[in-house]
N, C-alpha and C positions, 0 to 999 in steps of 0.2 A: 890505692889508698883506702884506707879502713874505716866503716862510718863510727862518727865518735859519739853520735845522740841517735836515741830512740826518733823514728817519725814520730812515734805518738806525743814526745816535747814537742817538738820543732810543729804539729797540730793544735796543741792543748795553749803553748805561747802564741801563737797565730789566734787563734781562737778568742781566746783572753783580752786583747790587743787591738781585734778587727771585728768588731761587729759582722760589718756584712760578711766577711768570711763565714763566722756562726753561724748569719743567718742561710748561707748559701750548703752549707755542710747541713742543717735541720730540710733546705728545700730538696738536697741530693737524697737524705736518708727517705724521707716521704715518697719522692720521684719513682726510686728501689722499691721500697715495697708497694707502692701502686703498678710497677710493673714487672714483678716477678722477679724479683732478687731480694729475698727477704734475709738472706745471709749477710750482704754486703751490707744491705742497711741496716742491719744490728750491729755490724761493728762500727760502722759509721757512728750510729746514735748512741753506742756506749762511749767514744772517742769525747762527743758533744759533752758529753754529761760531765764524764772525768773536766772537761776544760770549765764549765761554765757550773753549772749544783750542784756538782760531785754527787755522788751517792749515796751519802749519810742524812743530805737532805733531800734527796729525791725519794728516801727510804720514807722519811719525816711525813714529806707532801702526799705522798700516793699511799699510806698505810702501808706498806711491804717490806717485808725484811730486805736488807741491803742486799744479803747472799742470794735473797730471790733473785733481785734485780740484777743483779751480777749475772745470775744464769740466765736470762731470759734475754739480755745481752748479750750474749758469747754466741761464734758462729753457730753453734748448734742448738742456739735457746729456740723457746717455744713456747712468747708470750700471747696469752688470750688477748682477744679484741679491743676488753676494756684494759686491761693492764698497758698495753699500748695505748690506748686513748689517753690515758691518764699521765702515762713517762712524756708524750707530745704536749699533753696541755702544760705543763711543770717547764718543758723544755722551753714551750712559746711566751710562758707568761716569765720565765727565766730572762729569756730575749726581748722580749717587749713586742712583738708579732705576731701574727696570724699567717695562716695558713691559705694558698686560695691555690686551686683546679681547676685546671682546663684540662680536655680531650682533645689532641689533636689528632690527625690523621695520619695514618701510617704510610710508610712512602714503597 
């Protein structure tokens, strides 16, 4: 049988719908790139966006052109420090959350 919707609906409706789903997709993208998968969590955190700012007002919020943020998004973007600090702040204050870290030990 042949899929009939994109994941990225059947993500962006979930999203929209479930909070903690949001918030648990904004803790996966953070998780990734705190530990070496910074590809995954850009698609991750461009998924979040499209479902909950979209990017015409994330463009709004962080000064940056939408296409920036589109590229900086995409598996192969290559957002500076603060340019990420600022898409996560938009995102958190989007969701109404904060961010917290712990280290744990590796097994």
């Amino acid at each position: 049988m042949a899929l009939t919707r994109s994941y990225k609906h059947t993500i962006a409706e979930r999203a929209q719908r479930d909070p903690e789903f949001a918030q648990a997709l904004l803790d996966e993208a953070a998780t990734l790139f705190l530990n070496g998968e910074p590809e995954m969590a850009r698609i991750i955190l461009r998924d979040l966006v499209n479902a909950t700012v979209g990017f015409e007002e994330l463009a709004k919020e962080t000064a940056k052109p939408s296409k920036s943020l589109h590229r900086m998004l995409s598996a192969k973007g290559n957002p500076s420090m603060d340019n990420l600090a600022a898409i996560f702040a938009v995102i958190r204050t989007t969701l109404g959350v904060d961010l917290e870290v712990h280290a744990v030990r590796t097994h």
